[in-house]
N, C-alpha and C positions, 0 to 999 in steps of 0.2 A: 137140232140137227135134222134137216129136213129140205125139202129141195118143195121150192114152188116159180113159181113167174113173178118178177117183182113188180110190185104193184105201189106204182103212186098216185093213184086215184084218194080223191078224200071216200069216196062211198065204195063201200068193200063190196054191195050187194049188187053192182052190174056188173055185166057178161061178161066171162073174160075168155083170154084161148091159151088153149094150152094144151098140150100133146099130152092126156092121162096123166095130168101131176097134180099136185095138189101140195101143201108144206107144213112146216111149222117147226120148233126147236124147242131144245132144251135141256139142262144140263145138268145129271145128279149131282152134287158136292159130296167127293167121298168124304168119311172121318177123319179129321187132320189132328193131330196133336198141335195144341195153341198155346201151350205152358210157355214157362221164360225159358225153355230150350229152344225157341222161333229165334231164327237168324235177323240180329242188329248190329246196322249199319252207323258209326258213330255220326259220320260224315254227314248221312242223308236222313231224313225226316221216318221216323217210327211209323211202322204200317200195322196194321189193326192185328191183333194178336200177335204182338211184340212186348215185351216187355222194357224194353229200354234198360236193362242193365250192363252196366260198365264191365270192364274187364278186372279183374280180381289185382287189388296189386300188391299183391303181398307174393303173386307168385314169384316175378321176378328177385325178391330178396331171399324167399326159401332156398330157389335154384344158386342163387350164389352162396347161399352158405350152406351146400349141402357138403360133406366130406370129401378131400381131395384123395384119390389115389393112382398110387405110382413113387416115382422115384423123387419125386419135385411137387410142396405145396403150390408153388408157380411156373411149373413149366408149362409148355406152348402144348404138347399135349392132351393134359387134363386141361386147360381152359377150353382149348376146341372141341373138348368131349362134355363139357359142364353147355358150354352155348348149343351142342348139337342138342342138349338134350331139353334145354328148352326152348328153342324151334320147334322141337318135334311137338310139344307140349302143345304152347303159343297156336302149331297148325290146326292142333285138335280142339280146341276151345273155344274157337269160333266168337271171339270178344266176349266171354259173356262167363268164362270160370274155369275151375278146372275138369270139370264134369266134360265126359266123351259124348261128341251128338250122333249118336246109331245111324241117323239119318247121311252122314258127311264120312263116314265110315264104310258103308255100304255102297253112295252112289256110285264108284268107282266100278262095282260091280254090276247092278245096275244098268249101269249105261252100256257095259257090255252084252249084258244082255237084252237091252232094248234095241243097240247096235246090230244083231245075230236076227232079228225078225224075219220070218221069212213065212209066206202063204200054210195054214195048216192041210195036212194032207187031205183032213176030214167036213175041212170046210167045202168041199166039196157039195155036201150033205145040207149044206144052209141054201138051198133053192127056193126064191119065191118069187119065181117068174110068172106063177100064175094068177101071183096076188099084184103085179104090180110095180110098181116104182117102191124103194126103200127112203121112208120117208127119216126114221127117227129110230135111234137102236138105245135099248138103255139097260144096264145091269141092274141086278138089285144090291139093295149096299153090302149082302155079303157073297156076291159074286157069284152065287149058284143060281140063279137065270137070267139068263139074256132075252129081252123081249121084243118086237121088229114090227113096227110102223110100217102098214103096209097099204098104197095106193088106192086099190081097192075095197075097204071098209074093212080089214082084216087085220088081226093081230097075233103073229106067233110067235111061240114062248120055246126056247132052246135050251139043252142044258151047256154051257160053255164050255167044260171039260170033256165031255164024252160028243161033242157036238150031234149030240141025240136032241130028235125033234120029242118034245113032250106032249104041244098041244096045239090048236086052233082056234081063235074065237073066232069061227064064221060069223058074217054079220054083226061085226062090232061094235058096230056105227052105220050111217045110212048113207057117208058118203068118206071121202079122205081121209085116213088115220093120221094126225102130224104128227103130236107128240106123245111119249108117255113118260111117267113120271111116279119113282115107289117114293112113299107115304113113310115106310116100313121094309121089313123085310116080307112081311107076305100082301100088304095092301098098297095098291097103284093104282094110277089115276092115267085114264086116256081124255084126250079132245079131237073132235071131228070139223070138218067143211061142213058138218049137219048143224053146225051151233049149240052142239051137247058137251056137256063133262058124263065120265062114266068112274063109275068106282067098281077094283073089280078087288078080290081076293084069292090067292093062290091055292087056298085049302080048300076052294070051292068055283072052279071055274065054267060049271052050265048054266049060269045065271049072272048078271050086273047087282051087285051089291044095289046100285042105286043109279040111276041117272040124274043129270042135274041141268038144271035149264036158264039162262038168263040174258046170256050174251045175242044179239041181232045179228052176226056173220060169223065169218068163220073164224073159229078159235083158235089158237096156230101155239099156244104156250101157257105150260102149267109150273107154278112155284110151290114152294111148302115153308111153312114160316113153323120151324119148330120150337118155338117158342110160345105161340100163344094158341097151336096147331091148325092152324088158318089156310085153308088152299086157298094161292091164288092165279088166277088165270088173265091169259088177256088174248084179243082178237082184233078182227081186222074192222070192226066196230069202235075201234079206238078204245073199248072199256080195259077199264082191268076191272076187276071182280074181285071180292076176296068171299070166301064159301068157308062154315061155321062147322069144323067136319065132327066136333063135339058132341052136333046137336042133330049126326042125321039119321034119316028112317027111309022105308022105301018108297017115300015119293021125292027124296030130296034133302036138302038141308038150307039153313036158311042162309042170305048170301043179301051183297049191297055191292053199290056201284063206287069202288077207292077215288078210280081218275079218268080222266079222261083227257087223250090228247086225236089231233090228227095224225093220217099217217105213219099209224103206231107200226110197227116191225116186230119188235123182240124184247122181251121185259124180263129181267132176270132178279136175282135175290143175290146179297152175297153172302158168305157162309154163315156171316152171324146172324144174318137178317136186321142189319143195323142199315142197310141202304138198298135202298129199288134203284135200277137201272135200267132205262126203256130207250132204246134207238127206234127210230123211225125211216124212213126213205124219204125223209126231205132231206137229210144229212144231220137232224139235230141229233145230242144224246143228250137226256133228260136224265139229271142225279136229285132222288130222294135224297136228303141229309136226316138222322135223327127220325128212322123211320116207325111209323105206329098203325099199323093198319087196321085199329079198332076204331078211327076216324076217318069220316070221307070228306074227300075235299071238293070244295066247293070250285066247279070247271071254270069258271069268272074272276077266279085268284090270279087266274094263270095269262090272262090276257097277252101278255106280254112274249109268248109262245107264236103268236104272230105276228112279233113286230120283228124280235131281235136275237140274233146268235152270237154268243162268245168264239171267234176261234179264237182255235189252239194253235202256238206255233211250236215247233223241235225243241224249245228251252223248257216247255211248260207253261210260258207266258201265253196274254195275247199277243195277239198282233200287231205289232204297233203301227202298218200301216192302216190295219183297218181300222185303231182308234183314233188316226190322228184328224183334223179337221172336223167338220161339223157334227158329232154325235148323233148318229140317227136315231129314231124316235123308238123310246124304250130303254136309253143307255142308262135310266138310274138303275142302279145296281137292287135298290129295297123291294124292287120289283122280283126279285129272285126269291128275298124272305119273306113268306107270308107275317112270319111274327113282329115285322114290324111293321102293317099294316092292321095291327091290332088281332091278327088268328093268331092260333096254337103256336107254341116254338116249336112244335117236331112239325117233322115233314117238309122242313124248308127246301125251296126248289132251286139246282143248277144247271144252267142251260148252255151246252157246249156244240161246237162246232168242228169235230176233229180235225186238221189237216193232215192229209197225206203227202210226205215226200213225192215230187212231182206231180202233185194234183190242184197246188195250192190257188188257181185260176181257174178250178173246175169244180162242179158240185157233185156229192159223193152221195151213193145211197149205201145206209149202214144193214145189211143184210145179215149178219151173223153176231152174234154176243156172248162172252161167257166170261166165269171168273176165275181170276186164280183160287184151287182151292183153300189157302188161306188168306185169301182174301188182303192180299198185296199190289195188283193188278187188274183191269182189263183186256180182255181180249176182243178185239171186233176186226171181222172181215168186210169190206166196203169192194164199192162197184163202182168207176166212175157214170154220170149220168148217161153219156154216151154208151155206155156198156162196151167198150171197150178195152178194159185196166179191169184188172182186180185189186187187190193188198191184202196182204196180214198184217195186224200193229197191236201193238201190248204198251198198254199207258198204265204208269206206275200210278198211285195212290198216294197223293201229296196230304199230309193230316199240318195243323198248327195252322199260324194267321200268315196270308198271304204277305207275301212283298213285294207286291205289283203297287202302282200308284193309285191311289183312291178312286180313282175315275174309273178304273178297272174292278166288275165282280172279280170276287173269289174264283180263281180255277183251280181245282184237287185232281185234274188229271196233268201228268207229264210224259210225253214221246220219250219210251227208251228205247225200242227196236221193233224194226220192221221188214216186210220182204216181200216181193211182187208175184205175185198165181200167172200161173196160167190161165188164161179166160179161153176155158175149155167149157163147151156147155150152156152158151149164155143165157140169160134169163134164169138160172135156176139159182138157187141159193145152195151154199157149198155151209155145213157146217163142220166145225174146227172142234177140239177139245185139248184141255190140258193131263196133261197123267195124272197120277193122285199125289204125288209128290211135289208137281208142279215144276219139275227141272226140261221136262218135254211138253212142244207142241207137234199134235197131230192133223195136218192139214189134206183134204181131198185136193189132188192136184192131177188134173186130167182122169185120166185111166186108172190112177193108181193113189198114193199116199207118199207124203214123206212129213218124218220127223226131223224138227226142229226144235233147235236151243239156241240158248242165250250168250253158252260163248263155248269154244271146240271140247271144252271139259265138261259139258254140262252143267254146269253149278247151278246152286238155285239165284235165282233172281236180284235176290237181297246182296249175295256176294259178287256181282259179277255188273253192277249200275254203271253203265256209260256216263260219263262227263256229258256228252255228244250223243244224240241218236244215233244207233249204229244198226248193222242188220243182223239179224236172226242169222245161226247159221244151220246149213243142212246137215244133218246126221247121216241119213238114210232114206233113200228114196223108194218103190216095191210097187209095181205095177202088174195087179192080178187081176184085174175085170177088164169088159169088155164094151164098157158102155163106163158113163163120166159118173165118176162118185160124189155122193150129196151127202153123205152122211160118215162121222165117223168115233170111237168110243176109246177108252183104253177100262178096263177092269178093274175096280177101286181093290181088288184080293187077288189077282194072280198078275203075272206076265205075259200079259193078253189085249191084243190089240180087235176091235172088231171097226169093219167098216162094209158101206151097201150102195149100191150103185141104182144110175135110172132104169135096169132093165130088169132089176128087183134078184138080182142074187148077192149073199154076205158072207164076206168073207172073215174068217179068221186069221191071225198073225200071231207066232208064239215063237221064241227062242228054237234057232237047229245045231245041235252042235254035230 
């Protein structure tokens, strides 16, 4: 989440211009519950923390032999009171049992209250006009600080409920704050236009736990692989890095080179850290499969990054006019899997070309990325090359074997909705984010924000799949700055919207009744 100049230069380290901006993104994954209470869809393909279980059936027999009462074993009464009440059942159960989903029960509410948003009085108090352009806002996973990516090498730390400033790290960095990113509840990671990682800790903020050094340009995005507790970052070097945070001390920690692409943009994780995802501003997006980033790949695997892009069309296929006739150079598909060129099976690489509804004769740069947090979806906001158009689109997660025709790679992404920005601002990168529950998207749109879902009830995702691409719908629109907003968050623990503009003040948004 962070606002820069788009840049499709291969060499990140010439001149650029740019009106005091600088950028970078990225996106905490709050704590999702991924048990078999995850909404399945019979119809469509199982999305990664789903469990695929059927619907219980023995409900239906219970409800009809439950005891008839009234004046008649078969009158038209009790039977329309026996089916109301397994309707009622049936609506709760959500395919999957008779167990009630808290989540499908509440959103109703919910959405009313995300509907009621309006500017908080005391956001007022979140000024950082002196620091700057707001580059990157981020909470910590239990929602008691909000931290602000700030233009000019600065980093301030808010409490979100009392919208009391707590702190300043003057001099954070030596040049553009983009992203920042907790580790933890008290340890976070910032990156700079200086070419550094920092590790800072809450319980101790007059000193950098540690600085970290590797990358040749500017850094623009930091991951966290909680699994094997690996930071990883990536810049406009084209690297991504992965950093060994096991093993660090105060000169550092030890760190290696994962990938390397040109062009790189945005590199994200998705919640399980089972797949990298990297957009670029050539319009590629680049899917790890089976990811392990205890191994680097070798940049010469990948050749094939400059020959060839899979689009995508509205079905989730390719394209068939683009595959039809002479196959351009690069169309085998084994070029995708390194494992069948004799490397490792993980890591296998897919190389996608997204299309945008009306853009499909135009090339796109991919400037925003994020994931649903359970990792059902992508999110990516694009820019046509003209810089004329913007888009928001959220591409489902296609898992099992393709049923495209052999001459076609695998594609696991499918267009299910999408909706056109205002190209308010150009040049800068507008970043997006999902809620924590993933039923809302929050989009910088000119001046202001609005929230967006998937359909007028907000449902989550899984329940509400178009047949057909369809568009997002708007919820609620709120227009409180005064300059075009680049950045924007929603609260992984309360009812709290934050978002920051290019003239560096952040605003809050909370329920008014």
């Amino acid at each position: 989440m962070s606002a820069e100049r788009q840049s499709g230069s291969e060499d990140a380290s010439e001149p650029r211009d740019r009106p005091n901006s600088g950028g970078g993104g990225s996106d905490k994954d709050p704590d999702v519950d991924h048990s078999d209470g995850d909404v399945v869809r019979s119809a469509s393909p199982s999305r990664p923390g789903s469990s695929g279980q059927q619907p219980v059936s023995g409900v239906e027999d219970r409800a009809a032999a439950a005891p008839q009462t009234g004046s008649g074993a078969g009158s038209g009464s009790d039977s329309g009171r026996g089916n109301s009440l397994f309707d009622w059942l049936q609506s709760r159960t959500i395919r999957r049992g008779v167990f009630v989903d808290p989540a499908r029960d509440n959103f109703r509410t919910m959405t009313s209250l995300y509907c009621s948003m309006n500017p908080a009085a005391e956001s007022v108090n979140l000024s950082s006009q002196t620091h700057g352009a707001v580059f990157n806002l981020e909470y910590s996973p239990d929602g008691s600080v909000l931290t602000v990516a700030c233009e000019q090498t600065e980093v301030l730390l808010f409490d979100p409920v009392s919208s009391r400033h707590i702190k300043t790290l003057t001099e954070a960095h030596e040049d553009c704050v983009n992203n920042i990113r907790f580790l933890d509840n008290r340890l976070f990671a910032t990156c700079s236009d200086d070419t550094t990682i920092a590790l800072w800790d809450l319980r101790k903020l007059s000193a950098k736990v540690c600085s970290l050094h590797g990358h040749a340009s500017w850094v623009k995005n930091i991951e966290y692989d909680t699994n094997t507790r690996l930071l990883v970052t990536s810049g406009f070097d084209g690297n991504v890095i992965t950093w060994d945070t096991n093993r660090f001390t105060e000169d550092g920690c030890p760190h290696k080179k994962f990938f390397h692409t040109r062009y790189l943009m945005r590199m994200r994780l998705t919640p399980d850290c089972s797949k990298m995802l990297i957009s670029t501003s050539s319009g590629y997006l680049l899917i790890l499969h089976d990811l392990d980033l205890t191994q680097s790949l070798e940049v010469g695997s990948y050749r094939m990054l400059r020959a060839r892009r899979t689009p995508l069309s509205s079905d989730g296929g390719t394209s068939a006019s683009r595959l039809s006739g002479t196959p351009r150079h690069g169309n085998d598909s084994s070029k995708i899997h390194p494992h069948r060129e004799g490397l490792s099976p993980r890591n296998s690489l897919e190389v996608l070309t997204p299309e945008i509804p009306g853009e499909r004769d135009r090339g796109n740069c991919i400037t925003s990325l994020q994931l649903h947090p359970k990792g059902w979806a992508t999110l990516i906001r694009c820019s046509s090359n003209m810089d004329d158009q913007e888009w928001t689109c959220v591409y489902e997660f296609q898992e099992g074997a393709p049923t495209r025709p052999l001459v076609s790679p695998r594609c696991s992404l499918r267009l299910t909705h999408y909706i056109e920005e205002a190209n308010v601002g150009r040049g800068y990168i507008k970043e997006l984010c999902f809620s924590p529950d993933g039923r809302l998207i929050c989009s910088p749109y000119g001046y202001g924000v609005r929230l967006l879902a998937f359909d007028e009830s907000c449902a989550e995702l899984a329940d509400c799949l178009p047949v057909q691409t369809s568009c997002l719908r708007e919820i609620r629109s709120i227009y409180s700055h005064s300059d075009v907003v680049l950045t924007t968050k929603f609260s992984p623990t309360h009812c709290q919207l934050a978002s920051g503009c290019l003239s560096g003040r952040v605003a809050l948004y909370q329920p008014k009744f």
